[in-house]
C-alpha positions in Angstrom: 0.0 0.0 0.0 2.9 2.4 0.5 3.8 1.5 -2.8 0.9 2.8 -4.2 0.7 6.0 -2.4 4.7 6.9 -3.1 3.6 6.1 -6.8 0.6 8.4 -6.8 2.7 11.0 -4.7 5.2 11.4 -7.7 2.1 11.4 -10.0 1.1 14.4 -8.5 4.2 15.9 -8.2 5.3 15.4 -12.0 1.6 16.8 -12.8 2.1 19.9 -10.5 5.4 20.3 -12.1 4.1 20.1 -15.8 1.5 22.4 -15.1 3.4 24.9 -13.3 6.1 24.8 -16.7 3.0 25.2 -19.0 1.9 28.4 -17.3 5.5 29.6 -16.8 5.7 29.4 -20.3 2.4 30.7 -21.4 2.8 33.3 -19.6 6.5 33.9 -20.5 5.7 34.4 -24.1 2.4 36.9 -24.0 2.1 40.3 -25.7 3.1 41.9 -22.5 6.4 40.1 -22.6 7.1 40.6 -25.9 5.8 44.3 -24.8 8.9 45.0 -22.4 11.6 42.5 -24.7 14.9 44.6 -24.9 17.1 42.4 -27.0 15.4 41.2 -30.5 16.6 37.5 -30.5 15.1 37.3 -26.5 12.0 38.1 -28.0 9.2 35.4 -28.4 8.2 34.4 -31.7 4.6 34.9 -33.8 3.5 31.4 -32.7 4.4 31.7 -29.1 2.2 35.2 -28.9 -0.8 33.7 -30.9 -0.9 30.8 -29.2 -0.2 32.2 -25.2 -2.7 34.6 -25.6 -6.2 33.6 -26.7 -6.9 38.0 -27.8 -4.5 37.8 -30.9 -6.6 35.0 -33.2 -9.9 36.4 -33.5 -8.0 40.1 -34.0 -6.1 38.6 -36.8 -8.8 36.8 -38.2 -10.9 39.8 -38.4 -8.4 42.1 -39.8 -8.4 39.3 -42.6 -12.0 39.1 -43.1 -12.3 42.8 -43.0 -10.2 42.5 -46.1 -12.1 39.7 -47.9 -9.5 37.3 -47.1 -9.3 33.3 -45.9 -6.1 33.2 -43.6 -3.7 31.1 -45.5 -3.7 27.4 -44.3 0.2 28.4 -43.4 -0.1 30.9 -41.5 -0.2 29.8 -38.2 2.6 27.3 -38.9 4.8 29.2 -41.4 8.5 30.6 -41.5 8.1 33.6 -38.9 10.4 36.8 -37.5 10.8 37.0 -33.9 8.2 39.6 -32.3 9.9 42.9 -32.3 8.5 45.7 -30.3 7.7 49.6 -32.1 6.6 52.4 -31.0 4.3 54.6 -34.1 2.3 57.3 -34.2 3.1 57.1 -30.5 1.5 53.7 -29.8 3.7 50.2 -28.9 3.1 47.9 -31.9 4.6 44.4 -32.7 5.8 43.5 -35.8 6.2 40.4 -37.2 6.6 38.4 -40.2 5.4 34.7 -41.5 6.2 33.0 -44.8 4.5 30.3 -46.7 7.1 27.6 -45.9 9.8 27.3 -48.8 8.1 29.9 -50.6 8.8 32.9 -48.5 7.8 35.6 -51.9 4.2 34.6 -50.2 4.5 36.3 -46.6 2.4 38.3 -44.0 3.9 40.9 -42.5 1.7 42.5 -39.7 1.7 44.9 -36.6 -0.1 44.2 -33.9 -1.6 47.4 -31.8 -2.5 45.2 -28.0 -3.3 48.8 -26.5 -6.3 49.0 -28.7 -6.4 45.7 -30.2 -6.1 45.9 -33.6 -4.0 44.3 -36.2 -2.5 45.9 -39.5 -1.1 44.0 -42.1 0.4 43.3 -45.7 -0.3 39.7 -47.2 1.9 38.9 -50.1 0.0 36.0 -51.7 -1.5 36.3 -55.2 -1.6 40.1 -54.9 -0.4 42.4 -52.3 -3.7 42.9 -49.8 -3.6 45.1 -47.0 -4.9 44.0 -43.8 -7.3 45.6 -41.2 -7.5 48.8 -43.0 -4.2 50.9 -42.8 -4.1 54.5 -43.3 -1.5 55.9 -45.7 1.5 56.4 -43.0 0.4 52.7 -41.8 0.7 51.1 -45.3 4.3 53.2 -45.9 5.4 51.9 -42.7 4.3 47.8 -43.8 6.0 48.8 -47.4 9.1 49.7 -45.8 9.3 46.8 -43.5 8.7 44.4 -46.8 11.9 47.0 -48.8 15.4 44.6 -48.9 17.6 47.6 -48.0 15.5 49.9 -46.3 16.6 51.4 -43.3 13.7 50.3 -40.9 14.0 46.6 -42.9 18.0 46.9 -41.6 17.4 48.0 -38.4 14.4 44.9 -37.6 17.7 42.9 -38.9 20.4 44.5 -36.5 20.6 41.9 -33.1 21.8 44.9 -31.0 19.1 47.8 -32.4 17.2 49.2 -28.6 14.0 48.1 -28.3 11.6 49.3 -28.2 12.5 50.6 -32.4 11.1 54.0 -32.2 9.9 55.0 -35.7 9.5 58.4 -37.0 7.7 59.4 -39.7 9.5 61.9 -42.4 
């Protein structure tokens, strides 16, 4: 009978410690994280924000729809950027970026506003699409990012650029 109860006690134990890891984790890699992430290869990837917290999917799904668009089967499992946190038009914004896999010409590049919960974005499928209605500064901004060359597409690429990248418009 001890048996059985020293058994069950490391049950319990390993279950406690699995779920403890879990919400370390999940918790580790949410918006507000990536929020207050200082060094860009520290900072979680697309997948580990979408799927810690539960907000970002239906946002993204909406800023697709909004556009007439079916998220790409890939998308959620596709080639991605780390998360790197922006500050424009004076609101923190994550950027990222997610490639069809071995086809990276078809991307999504996106910000993500969590302050006010809304997603902007430029899907390079078939045709370039814009995503949850950008304004003119917001669709430069998503141009740039997508410009080999550019100087904000060098500075998403420099490991030692401050974070949060503070972006000024000209």
């Amino acid at each position: 009978m001890k048996f059985v109860h020293y058994l069950y006690a490391i049950h319990v134990t390993v279950a406690a410690l699995i779920s403890t890891s879990a919400l370390a984790q999940a918790s580790e890699n949410s918006v507000d994280t990536a929020l207050k992430c200082k060094i860009q290869t520290n900072c979680p990837s697309f997948s580990d924000v979408f799927k810690s917290d539960p907000a970002v999917s239906p946002i993204l799904k909406s800023a697709f729809a909004a556009s007439d668009l079916t998220p790409p089967a890939w998308y959620e499992d596709g080639v991605e950027s780390q998360i790197t946190p922006i500050v424009f038009q004076g609101k923190m914004g994550l950027i990222g970026n997610i490639c069809k896999p071995h086809f990276c010409r078809t991307s999504l590049t996106f910000i993500y506003f969590p302050k006010t919960k809304r997603v902007i974005g430029l899907s390079l499928q078939e045709t370039r699409t814009w995503l949850g209605e950008p304004d003119a500064e917001e669709q430069a901004l998503l141009s740039e990012l997508k410009t080999r060359g550019s100087p904000l597409y060098q500075r998403l690429r420099t490991p030692n650029e401050p974070l949060p990248i503070e972006i000024k418009q000209p």
